[in-house]
VEXLUM-89908 format. One record per atom (N, C-alpha, C): atom name; residue in three letters; x, y, z. Coordinates in nm, 3 decimals, padded with zeros to 5 digits. Layout:
// VEXLUM-89908
<rec><kolvo>CA</kolvo><kedo>ALA</kedo><px>X</px><py>Y</py><pz>Z</pz></rec>
...
***
This chain:
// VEXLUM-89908
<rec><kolvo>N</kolvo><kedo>UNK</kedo><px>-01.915</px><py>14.498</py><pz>00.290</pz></rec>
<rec><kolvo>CA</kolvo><kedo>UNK</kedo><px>-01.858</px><py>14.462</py><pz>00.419</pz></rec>
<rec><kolvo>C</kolvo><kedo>UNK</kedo><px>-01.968</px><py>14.429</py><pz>00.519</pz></rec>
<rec><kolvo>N</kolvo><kedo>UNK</kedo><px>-02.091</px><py>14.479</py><pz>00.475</pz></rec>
<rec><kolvo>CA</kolvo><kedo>UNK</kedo><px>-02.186</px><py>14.486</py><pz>00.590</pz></rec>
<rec><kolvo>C</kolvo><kedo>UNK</kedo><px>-02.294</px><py>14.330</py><pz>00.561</pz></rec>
<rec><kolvo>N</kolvo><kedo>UNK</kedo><px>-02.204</px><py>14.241</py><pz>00.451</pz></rec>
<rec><kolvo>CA</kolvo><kedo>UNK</kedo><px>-02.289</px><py>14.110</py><pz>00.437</pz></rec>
<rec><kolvo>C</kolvo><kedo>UNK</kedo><px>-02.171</px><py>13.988</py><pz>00.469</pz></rec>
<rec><kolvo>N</kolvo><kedo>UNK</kedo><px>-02.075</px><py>14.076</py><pz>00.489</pz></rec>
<rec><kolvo>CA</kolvo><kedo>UNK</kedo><px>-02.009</px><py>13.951</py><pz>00.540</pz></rec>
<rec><kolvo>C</kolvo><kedo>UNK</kedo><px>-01.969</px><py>13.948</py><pz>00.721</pz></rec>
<rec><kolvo>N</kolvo><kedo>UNK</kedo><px>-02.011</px><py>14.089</py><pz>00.774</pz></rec>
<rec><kolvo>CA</kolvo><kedo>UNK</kedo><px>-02.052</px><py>14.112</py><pz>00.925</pz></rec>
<rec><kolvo>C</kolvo><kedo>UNK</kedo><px>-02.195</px><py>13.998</py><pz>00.959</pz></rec>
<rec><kolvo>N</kolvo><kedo>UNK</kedo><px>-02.303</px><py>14.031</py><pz>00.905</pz></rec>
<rec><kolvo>CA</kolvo><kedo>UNK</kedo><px>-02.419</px><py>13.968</py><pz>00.913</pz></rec>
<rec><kolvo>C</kolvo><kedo>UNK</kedo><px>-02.383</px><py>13.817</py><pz>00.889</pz></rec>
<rec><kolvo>N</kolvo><kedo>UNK</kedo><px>-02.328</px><py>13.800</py><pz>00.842</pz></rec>
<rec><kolvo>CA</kolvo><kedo>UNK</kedo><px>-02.310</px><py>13.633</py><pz>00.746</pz></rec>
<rec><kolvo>C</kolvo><kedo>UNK</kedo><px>-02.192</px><py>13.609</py><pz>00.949</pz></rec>
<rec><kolvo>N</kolvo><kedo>UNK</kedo><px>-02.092</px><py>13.653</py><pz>00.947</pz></rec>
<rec><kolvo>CA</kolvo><kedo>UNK</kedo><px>-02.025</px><py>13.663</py><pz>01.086</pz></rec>
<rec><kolvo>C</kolvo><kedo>UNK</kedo><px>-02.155</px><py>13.619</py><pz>01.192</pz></rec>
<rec><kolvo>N</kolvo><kedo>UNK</kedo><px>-02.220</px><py>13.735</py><pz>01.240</pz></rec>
<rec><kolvo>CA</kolvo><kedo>UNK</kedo><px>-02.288</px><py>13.678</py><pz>01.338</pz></rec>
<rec><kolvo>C</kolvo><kedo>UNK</kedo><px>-02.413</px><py>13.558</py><pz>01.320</pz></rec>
<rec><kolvo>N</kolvo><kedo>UNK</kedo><px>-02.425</px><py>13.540</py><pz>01.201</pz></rec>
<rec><kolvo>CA</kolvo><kedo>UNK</kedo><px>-02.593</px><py>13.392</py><pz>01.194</pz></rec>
<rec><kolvo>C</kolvo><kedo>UNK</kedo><px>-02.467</px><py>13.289</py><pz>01.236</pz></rec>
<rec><kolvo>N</kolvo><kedo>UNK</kedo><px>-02.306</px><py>13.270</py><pz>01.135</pz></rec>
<rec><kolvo>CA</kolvo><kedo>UNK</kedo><px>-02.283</px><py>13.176</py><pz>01.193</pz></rec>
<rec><kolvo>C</kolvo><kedo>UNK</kedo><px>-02.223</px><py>13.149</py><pz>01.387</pz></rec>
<rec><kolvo>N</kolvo><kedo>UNK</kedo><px>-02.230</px><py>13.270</py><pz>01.378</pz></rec>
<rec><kolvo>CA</kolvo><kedo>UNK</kedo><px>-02.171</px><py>13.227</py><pz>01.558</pz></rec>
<rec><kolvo>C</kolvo><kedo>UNK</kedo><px>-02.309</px><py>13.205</py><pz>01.616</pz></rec>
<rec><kolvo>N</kolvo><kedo>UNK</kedo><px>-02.408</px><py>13.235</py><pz>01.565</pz></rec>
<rec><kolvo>CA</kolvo><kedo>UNK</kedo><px>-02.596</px><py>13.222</py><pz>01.671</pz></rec>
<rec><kolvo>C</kolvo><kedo>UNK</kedo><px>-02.604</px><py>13.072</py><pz>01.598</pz></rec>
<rec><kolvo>N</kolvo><kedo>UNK</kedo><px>-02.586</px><py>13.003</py><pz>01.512</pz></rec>
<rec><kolvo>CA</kolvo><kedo>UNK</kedo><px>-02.632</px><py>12.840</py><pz>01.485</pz></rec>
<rec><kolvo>C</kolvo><kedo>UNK</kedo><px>-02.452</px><py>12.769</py><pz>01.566</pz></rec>
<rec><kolvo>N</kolvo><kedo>UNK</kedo><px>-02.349</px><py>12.840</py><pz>01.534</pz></rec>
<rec><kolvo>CA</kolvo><kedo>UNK</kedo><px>-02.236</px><py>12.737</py><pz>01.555</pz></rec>
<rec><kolvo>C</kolvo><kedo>UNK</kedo><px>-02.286</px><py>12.735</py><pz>01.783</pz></rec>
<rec><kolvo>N</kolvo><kedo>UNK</kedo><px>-02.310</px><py>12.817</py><pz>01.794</pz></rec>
<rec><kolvo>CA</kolvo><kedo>UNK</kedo><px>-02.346</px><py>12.815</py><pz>01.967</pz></rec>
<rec><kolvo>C</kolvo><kedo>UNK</kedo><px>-02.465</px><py>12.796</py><pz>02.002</pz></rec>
<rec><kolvo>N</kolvo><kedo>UNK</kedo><px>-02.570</px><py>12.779</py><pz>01.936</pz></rec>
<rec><kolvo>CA</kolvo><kedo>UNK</kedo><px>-02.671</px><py>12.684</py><pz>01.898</pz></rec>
<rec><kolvo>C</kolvo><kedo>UNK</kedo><px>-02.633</px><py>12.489</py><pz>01.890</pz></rec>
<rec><kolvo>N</kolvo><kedo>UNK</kedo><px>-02.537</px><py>12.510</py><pz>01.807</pz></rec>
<rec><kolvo>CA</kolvo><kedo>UNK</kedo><px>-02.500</px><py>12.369</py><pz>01.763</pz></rec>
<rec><kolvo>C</kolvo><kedo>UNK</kedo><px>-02.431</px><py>12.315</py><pz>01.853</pz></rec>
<rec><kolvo>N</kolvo><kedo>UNK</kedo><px>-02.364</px><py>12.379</py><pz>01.931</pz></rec>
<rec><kolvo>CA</kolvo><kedo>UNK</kedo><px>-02.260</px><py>12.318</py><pz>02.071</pz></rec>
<rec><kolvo>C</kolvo><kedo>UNK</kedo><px>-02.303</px><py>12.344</py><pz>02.208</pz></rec>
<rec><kolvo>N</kolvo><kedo>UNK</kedo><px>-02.468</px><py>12.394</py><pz>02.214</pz></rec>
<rec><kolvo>CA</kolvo><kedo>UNK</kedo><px>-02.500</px><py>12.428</py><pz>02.366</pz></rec>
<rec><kolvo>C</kolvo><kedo>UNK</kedo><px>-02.530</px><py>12.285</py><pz>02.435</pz></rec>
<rec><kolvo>N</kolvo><kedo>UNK</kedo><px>-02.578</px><py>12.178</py><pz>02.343</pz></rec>
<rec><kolvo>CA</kolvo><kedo>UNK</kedo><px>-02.586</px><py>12.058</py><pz>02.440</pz></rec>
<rec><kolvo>C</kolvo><kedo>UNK</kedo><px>-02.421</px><py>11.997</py><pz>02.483</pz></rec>
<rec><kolvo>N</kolvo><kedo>UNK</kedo><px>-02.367</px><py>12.015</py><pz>02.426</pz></rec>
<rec><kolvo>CA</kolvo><kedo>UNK</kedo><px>-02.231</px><py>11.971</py><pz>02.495</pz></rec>
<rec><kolvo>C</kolvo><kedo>UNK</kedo><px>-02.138</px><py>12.076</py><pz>02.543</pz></rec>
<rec><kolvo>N</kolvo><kedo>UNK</kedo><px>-02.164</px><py>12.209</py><pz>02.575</pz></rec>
<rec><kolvo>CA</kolvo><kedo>UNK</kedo><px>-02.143</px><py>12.251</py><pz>02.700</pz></rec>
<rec><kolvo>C</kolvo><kedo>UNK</kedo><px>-02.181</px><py>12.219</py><pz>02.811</pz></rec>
<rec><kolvo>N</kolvo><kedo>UNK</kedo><px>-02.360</px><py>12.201</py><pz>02.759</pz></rec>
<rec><kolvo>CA</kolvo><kedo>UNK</kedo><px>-02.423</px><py>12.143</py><pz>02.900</pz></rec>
<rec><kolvo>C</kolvo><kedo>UNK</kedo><px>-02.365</px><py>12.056</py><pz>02.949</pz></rec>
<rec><kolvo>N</kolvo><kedo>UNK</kedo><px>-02.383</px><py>11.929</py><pz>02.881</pz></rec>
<rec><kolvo>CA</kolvo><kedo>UNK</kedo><px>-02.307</px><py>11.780</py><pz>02.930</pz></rec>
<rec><kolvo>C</kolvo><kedo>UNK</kedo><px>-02.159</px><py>11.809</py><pz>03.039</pz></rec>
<rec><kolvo>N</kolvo><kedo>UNK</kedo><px>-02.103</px><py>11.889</py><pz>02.930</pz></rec>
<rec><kolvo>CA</kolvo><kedo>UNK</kedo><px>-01.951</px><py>11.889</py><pz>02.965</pz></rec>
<rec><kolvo>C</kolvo><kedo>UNK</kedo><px>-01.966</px><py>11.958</py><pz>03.129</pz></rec>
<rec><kolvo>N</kolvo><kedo>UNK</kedo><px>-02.062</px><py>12.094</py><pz>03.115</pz></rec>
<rec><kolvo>CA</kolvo><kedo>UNK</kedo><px>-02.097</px><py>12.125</py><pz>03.316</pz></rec>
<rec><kolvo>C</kolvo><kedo>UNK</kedo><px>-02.127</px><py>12.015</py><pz>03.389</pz></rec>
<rec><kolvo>N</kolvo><kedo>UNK</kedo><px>-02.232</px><py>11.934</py><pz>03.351</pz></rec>
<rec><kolvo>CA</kolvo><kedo>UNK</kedo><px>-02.309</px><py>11.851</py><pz>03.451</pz></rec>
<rec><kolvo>C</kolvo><kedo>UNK</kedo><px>-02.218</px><py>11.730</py><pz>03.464</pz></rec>
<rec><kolvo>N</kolvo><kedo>UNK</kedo><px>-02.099</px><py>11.741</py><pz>03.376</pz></rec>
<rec><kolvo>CA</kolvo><kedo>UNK</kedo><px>-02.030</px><py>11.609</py><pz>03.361</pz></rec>
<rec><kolvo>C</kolvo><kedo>UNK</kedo><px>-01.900</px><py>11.663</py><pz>03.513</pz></rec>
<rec><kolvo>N</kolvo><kedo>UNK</kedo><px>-01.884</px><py>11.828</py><pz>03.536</pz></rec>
<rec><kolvo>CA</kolvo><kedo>UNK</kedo><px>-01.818</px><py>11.824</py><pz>03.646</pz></rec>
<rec><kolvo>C</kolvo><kedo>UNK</kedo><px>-01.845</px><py>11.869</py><pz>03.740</pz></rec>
<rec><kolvo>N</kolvo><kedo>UNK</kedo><px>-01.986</px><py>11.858</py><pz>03.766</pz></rec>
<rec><kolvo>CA</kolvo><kedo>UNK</kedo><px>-02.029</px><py>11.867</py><pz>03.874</pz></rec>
<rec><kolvo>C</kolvo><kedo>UNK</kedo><px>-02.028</px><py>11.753</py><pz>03.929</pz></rec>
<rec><kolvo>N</kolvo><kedo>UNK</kedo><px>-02.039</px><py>11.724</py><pz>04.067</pz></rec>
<rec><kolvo>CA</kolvo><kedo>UNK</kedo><px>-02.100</px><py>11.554</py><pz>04.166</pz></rec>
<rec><kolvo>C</kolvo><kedo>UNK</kedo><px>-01.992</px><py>11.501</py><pz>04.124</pz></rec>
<rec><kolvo>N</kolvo><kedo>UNK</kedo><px>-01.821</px><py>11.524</py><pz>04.127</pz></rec>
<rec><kolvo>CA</kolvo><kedo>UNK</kedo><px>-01.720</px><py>11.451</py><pz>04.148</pz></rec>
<rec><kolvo>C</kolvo><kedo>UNK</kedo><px>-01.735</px><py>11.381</py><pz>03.992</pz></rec>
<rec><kolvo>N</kolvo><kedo>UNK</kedo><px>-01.723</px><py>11.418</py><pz>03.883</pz></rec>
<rec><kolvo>CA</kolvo><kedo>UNK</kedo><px>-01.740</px><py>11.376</py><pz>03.741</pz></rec>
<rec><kolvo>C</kolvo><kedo>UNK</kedo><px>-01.867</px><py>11.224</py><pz>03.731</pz></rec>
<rec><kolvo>N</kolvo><kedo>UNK</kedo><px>-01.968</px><py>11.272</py><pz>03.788</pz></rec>
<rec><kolvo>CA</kolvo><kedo>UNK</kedo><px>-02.080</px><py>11.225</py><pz>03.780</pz></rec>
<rec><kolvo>C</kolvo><kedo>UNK</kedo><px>-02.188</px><py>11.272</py><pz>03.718</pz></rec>
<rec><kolvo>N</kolvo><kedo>UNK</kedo><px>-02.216</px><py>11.294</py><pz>03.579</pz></rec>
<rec><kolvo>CA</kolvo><kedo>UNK</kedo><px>-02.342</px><py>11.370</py><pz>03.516</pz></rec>
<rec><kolvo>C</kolvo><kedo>UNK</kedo><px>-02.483</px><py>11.342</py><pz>03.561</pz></rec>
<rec><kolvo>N</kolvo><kedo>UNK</kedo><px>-02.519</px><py>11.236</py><pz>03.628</pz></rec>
<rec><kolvo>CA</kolvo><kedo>UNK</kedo><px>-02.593</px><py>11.196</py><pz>03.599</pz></rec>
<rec><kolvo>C</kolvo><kedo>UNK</kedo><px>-02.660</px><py>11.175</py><pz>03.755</pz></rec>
<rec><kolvo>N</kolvo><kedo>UNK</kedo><px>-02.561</px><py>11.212</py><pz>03.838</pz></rec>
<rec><kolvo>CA</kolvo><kedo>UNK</kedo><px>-02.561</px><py>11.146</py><pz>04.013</pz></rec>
<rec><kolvo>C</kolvo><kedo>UNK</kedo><px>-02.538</px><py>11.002</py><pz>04.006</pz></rec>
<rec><kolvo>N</kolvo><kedo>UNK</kedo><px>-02.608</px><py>10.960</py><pz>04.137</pz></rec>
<rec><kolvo>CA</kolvo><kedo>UNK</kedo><px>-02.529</px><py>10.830</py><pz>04.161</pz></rec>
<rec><kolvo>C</kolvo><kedo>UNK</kedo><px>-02.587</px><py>10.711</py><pz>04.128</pz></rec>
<rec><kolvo>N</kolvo><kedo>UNK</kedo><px>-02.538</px><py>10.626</py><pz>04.000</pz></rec>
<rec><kolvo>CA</kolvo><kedo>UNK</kedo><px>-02.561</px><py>10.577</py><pz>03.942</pz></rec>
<rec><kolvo>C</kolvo><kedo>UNK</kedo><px>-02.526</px><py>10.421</py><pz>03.981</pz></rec>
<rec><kolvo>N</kolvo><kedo>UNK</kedo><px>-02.619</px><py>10.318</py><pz>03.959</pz></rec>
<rec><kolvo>CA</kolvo><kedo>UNK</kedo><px>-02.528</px><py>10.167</py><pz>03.994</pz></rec>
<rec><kolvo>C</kolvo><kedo>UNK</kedo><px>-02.418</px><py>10.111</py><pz>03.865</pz></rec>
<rec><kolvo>N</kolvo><kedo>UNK</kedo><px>-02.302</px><py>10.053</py><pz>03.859</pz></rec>
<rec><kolvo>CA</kolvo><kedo>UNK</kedo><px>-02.243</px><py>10.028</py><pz>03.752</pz></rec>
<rec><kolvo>C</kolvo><kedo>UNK</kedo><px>-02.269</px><py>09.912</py><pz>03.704</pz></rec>
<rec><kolvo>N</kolvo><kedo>UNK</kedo><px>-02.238</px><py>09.922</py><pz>03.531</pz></rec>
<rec><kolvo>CA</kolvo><kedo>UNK</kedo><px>-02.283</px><py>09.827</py><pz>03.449</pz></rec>
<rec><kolvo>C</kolvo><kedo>UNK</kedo><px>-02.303</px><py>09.722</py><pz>03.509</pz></rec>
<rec><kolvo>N</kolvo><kedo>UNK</kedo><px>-02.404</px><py>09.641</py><pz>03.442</pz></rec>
<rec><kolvo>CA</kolvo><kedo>UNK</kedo><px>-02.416</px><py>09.481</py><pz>03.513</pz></rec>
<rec><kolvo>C</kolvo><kedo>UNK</kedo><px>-02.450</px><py>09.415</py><pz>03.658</pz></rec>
<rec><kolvo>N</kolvo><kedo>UNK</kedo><px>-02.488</px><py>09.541</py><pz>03.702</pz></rec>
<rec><kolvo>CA</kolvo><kedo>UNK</kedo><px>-02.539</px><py>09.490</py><pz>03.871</pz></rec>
<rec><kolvo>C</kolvo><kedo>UNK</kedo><px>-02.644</px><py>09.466</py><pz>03.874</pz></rec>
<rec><kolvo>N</kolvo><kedo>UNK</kedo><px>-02.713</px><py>09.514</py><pz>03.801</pz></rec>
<rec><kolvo>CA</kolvo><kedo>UNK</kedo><px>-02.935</px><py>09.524</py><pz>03.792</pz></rec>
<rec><kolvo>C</kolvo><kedo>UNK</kedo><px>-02.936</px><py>09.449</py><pz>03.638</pz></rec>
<rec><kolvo>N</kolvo><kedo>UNK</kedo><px>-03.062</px><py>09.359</py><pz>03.694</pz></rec>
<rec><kolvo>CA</kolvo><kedo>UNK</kedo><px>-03.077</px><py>09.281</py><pz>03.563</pz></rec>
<rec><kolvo>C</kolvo><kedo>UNK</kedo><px>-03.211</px><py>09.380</py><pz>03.485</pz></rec>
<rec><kolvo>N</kolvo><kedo>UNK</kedo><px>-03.197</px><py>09.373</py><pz>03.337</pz></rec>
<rec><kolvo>CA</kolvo><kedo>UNK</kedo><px>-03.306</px><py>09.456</py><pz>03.276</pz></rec>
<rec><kolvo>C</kolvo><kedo>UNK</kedo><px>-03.319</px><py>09.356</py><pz>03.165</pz></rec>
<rec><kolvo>N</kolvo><kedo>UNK</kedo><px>-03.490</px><py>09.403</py><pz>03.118</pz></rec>
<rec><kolvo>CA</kolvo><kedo>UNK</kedo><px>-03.538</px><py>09.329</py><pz>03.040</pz></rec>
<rec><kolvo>C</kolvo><kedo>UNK</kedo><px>-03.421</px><py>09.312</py><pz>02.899</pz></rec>
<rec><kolvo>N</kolvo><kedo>UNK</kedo><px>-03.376</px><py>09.459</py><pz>02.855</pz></rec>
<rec><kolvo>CA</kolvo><kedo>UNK</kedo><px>-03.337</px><py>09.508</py><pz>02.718</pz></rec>
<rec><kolvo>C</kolvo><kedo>UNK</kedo><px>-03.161</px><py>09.387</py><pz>02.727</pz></rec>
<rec><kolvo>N</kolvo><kedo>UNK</kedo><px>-03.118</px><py>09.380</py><pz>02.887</pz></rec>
<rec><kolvo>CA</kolvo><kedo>UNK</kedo><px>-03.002</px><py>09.259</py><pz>02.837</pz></rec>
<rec><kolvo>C</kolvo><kedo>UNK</kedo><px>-03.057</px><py>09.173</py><pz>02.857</pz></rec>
<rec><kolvo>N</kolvo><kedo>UNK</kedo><px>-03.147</px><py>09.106</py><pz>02.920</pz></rec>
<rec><kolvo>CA</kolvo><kedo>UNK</kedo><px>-03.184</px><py>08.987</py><pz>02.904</pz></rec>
<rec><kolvo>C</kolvo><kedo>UNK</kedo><px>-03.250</px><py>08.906</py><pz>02.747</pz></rec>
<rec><kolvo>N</kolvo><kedo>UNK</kedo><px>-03.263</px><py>08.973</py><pz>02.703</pz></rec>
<rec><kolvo>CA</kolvo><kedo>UNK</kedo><px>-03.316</px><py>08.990</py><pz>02.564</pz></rec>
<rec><kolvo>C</kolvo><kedo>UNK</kedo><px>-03.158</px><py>08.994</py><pz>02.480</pz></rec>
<rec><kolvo>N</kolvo><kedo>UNK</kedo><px>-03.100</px><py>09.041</py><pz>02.465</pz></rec>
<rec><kolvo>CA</kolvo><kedo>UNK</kedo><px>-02.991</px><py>09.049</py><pz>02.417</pz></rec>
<rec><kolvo>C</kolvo><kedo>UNK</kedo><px>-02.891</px><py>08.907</py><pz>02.481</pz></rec>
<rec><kolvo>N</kolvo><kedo>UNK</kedo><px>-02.912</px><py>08.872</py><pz>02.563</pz></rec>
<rec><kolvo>CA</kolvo><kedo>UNK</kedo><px>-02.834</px><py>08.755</py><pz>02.598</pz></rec>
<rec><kolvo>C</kolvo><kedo>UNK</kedo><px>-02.907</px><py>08.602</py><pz>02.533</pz></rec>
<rec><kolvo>N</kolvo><kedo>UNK</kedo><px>-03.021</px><py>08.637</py><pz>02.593</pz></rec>
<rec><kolvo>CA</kolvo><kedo>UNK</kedo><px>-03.077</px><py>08.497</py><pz>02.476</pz></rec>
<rec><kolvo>C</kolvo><kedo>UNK</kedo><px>-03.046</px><py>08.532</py><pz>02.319</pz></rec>
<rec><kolvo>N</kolvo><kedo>UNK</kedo><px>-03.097</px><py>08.642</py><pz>02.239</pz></rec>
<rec><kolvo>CA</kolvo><kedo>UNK</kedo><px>-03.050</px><py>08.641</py><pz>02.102</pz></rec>
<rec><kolvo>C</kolvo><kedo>UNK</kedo><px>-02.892</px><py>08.572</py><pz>02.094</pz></rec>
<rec><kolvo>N</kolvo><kedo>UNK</kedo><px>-02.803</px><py>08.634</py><pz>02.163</pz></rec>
<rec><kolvo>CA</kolvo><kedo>UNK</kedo><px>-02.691</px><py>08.552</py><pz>02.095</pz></rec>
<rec><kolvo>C</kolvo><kedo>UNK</kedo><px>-02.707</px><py>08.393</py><pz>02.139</pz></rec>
<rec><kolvo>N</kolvo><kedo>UNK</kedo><px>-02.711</px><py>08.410</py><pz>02.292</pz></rec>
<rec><kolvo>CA</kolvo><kedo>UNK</kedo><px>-02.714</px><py>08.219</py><pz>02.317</pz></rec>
<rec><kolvo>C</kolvo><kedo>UNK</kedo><px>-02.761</px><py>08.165</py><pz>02.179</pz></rec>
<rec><kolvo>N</kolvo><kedo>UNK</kedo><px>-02.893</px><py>08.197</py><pz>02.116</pz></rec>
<rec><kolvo>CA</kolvo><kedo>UNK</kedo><px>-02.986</px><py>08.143</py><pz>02.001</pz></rec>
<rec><kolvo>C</kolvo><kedo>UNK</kedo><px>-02.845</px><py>08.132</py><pz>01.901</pz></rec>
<rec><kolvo>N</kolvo><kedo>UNK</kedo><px>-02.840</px><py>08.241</py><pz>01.872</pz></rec>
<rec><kolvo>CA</kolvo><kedo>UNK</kedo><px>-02.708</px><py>08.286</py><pz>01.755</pz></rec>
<rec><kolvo>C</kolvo><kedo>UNK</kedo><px>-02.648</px><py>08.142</py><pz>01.742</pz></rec>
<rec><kolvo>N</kolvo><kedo>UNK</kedo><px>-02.554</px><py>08.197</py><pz>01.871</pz></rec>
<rec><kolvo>CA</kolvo><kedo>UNK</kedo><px>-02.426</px><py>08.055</py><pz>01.921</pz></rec>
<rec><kolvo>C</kolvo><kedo>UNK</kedo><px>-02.483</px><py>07.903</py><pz>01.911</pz></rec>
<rec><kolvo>N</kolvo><kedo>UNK</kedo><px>-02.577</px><py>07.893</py><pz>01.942</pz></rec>
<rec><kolvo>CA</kolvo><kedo>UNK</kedo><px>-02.596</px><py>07.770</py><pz>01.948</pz></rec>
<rec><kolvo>C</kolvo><kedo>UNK</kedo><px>-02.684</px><py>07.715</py><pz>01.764</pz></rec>
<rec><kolvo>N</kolvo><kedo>UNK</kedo><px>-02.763</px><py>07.838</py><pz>01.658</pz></rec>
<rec><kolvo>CA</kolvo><kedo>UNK</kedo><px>-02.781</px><py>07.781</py><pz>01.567</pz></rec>
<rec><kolvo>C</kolvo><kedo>UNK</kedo><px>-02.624</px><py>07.759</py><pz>01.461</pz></rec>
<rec><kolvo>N</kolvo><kedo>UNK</kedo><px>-02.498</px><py>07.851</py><pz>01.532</pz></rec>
<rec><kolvo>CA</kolvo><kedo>UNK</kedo><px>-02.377</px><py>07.804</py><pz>01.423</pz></rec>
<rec><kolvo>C</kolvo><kedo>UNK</kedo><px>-02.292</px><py>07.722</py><pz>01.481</pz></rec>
<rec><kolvo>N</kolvo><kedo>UNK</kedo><px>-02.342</px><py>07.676</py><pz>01.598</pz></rec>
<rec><kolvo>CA</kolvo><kedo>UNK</kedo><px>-02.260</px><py>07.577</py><pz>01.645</pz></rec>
<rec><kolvo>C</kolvo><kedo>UNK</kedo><px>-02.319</px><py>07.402</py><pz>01.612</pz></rec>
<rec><kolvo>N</kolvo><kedo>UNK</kedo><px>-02.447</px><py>07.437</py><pz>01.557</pz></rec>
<rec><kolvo>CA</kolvo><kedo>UNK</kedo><px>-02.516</px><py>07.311</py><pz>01.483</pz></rec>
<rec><kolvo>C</kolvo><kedo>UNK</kedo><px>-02.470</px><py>07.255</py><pz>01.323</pz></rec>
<rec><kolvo>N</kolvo><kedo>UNK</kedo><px>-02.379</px><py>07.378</py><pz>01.240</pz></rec>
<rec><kolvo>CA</kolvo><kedo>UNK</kedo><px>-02.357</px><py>07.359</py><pz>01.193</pz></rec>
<rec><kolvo>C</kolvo><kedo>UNK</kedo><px>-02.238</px><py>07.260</py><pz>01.162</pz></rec>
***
């Protein structure tokens, strides 16, 4: 009885181990009016390198199967 007590508590110390980052999240997600992160600008207002890059790859895309 006293290895399946022990075997009991390792898994509750890794299973609450394994779910402390999304408690966290889930706090910071209701704090600041369901804002995790504070105040953030929304998608698509600020141009960044990583979409600009991603917008030419497809243009390229689109336009080598549209040659076909």
């Amino acid at each position: 009885m006293g290895g399946v007590l022990e075997l009991f508590v390792f898994m509750v110390i890794i299973a609450s181990a394994a779910f402390a980052p999304l408690g966290y999240f889930i706090y910071k997600y209701t704090q600041k009016n369901a804002q995790p992160f504070g105040e953030t600008e929304p998608h698509g207002d600020s141009q960044s390198f990583v979409n600009d890059l991603a917008e030419t790859a497809i243009h390229f895309v689109k336009s080598k199967l549209g040659k076909k």
